[in-house]
C-alpha positions as a Markdown table, in Angstrom:
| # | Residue | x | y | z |
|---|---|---|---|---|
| 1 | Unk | -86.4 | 31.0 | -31.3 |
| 2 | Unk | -86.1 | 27.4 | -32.9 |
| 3 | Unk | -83.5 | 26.7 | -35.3 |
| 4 | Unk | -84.9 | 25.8 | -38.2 |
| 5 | Unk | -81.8 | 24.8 | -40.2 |
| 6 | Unk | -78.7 | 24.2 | -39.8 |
| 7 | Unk | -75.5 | 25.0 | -42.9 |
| 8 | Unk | -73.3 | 22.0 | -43.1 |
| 9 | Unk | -69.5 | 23.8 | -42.7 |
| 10 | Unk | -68.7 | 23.4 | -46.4 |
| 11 | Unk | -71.9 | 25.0 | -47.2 |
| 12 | Unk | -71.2 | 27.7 | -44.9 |
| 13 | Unk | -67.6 | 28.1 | -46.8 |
| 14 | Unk | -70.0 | 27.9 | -50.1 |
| 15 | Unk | -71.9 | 31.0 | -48.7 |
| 16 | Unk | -69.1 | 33.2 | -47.7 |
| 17 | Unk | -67.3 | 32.6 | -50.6 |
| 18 | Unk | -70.2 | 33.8 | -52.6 |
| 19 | Unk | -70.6 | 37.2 | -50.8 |
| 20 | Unk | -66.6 | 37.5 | -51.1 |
| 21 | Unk | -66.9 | 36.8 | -55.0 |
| 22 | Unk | -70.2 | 39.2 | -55.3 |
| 23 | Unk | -68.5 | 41.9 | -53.2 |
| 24 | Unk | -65.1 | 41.8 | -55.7 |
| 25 | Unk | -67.5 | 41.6 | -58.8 |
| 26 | Unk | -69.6 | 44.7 | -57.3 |
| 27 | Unk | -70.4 | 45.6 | -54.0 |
| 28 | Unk | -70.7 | 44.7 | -50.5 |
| 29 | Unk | -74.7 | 45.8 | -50.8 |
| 30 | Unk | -75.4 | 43.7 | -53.2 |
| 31 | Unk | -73.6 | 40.9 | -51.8 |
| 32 | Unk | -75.6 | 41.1 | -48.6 |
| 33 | Unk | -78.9 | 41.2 | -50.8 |
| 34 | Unk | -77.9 | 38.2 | -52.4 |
| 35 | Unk | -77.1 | 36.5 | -49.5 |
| 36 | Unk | -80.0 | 37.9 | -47.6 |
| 37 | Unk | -82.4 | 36.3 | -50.7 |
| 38 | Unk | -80.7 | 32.6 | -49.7 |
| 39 | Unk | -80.9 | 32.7 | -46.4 |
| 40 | Unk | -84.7 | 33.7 | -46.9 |
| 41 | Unk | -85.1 | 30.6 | -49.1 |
| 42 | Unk | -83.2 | 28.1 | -46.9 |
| 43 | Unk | -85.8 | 29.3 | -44.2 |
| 44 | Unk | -88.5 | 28.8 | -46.7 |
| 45 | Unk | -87.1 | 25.1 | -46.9 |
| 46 | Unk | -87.3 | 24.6 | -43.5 |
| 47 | Unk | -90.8 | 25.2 | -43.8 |
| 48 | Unk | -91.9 | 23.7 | -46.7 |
| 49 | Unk | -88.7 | 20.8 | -47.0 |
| 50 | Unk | -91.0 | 19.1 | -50.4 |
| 51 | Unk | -90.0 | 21.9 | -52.3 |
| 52 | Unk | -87.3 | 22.0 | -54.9 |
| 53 | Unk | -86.5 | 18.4 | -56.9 |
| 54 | Unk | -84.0 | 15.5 | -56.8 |
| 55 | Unk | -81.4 | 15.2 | -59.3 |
| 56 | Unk | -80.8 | 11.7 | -59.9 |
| 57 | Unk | -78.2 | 12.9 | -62.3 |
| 58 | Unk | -76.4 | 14.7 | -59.8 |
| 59 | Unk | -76.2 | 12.5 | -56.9 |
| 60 | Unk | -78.3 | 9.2 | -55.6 |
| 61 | Unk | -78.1 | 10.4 | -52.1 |
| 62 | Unk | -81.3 | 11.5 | -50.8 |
| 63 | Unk | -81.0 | 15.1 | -51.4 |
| 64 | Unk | -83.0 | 17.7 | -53.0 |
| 65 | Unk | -82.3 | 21.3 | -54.8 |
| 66 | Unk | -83.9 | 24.7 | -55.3 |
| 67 | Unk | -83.0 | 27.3 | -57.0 |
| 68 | Unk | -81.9 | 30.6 | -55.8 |
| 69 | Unk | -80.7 | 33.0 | -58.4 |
| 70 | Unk | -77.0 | 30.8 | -60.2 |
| 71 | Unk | -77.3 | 29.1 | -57.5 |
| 72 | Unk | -78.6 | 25.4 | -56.0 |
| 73 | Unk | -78.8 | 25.1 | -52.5 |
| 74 | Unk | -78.5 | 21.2 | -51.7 |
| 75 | Unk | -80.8 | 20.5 | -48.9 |
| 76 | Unk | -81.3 | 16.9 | -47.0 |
| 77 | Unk | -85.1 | 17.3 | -46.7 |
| 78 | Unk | -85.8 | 14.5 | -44.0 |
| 79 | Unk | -83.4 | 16.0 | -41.2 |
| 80 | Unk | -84.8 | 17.9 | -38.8 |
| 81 | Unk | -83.6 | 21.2 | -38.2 |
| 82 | Unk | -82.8 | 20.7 | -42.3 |
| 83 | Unk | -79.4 | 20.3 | -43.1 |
| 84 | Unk | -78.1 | 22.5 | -45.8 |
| 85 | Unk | -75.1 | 20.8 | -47.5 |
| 86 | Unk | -74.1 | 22.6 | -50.7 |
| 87 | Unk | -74.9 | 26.4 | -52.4 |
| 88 | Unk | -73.3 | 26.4 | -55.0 |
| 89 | Unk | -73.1 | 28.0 | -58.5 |
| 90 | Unk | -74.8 | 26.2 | -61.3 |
| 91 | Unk | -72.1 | 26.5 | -64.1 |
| 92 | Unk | -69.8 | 24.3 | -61.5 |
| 93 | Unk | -69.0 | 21.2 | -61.5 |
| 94 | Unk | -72.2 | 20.3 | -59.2 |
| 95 | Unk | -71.6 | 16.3 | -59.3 |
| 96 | Unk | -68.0 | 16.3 | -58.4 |
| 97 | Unk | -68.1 | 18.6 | -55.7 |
| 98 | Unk | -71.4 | 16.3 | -54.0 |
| 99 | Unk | -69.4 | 13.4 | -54.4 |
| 100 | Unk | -67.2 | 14.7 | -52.4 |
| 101 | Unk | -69.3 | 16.0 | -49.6 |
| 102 | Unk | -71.9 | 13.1 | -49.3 |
C-alpha cells in the first residue's frame, strides 16, 4: 500500500498529545474516535489536497487548513505523499506555534 501522507514529527507530537488530553478529559474510546476522525481527513487530503483554505493571516508560507472538530490540521498541499505539519487546537496560539515550525 502507498503512503499517501506523511505527519511532520511535531505534528505527530500534536496528535498524541491530543489523544493524551482527550483520554484525561474522558476516555480512551473517545480519544481513539477523535483521532480515528483525523486520520480519516488527513487521508481525505491526500486525495483531494485543494481542499481546506490558506490563511494569509496565519502564516505566508504555502500551506493550507481544514477543519477537523477544534482542530486545524496544517497541510503543505504540493508535496507529494502530503506533508502534514501542524493539528492543532483552534483556541491556540495558531500563528506563533507556525512560525516556529515553518
Amino acid at each position: 500500500m502507498r503512503v499517501r501522507y506523511v505527519l511532520a514529527p511535531e505534528a505527530a507530537l500534536d496528535l498524541v498529545e491530543i489523544w493524551r488530553y482527550i483520554k484525561e478529559q474522558s476516555s480512551s474510546a473517545i480519544a481513539d474516535h477523535v483521532e480515528s476522525v483525523i486520520r480519516d481527513k488527513i487521508a481525505f487530503l491526500a486525495r483531494a489536497p485543494g481542499a481546506g483554505h490558506s490563511r494569509k493571516s496565519l502564516t505566508n508560507a504555502d500551506v493550507k487548513f481544514f477543519p477537523v472538530y477544534s482542530y486545524l490540521v496544517a497541510y503543505r498541499p504540493e508535496t507529494k505523499p502530503l506533508q502534514v505539519v501542524s493539528i492543532l487546537h483552534g483556541r491556540r496560539d495558531v500563528e506563533q506555534i507556525l512560525q516556529d515550525r515553518l
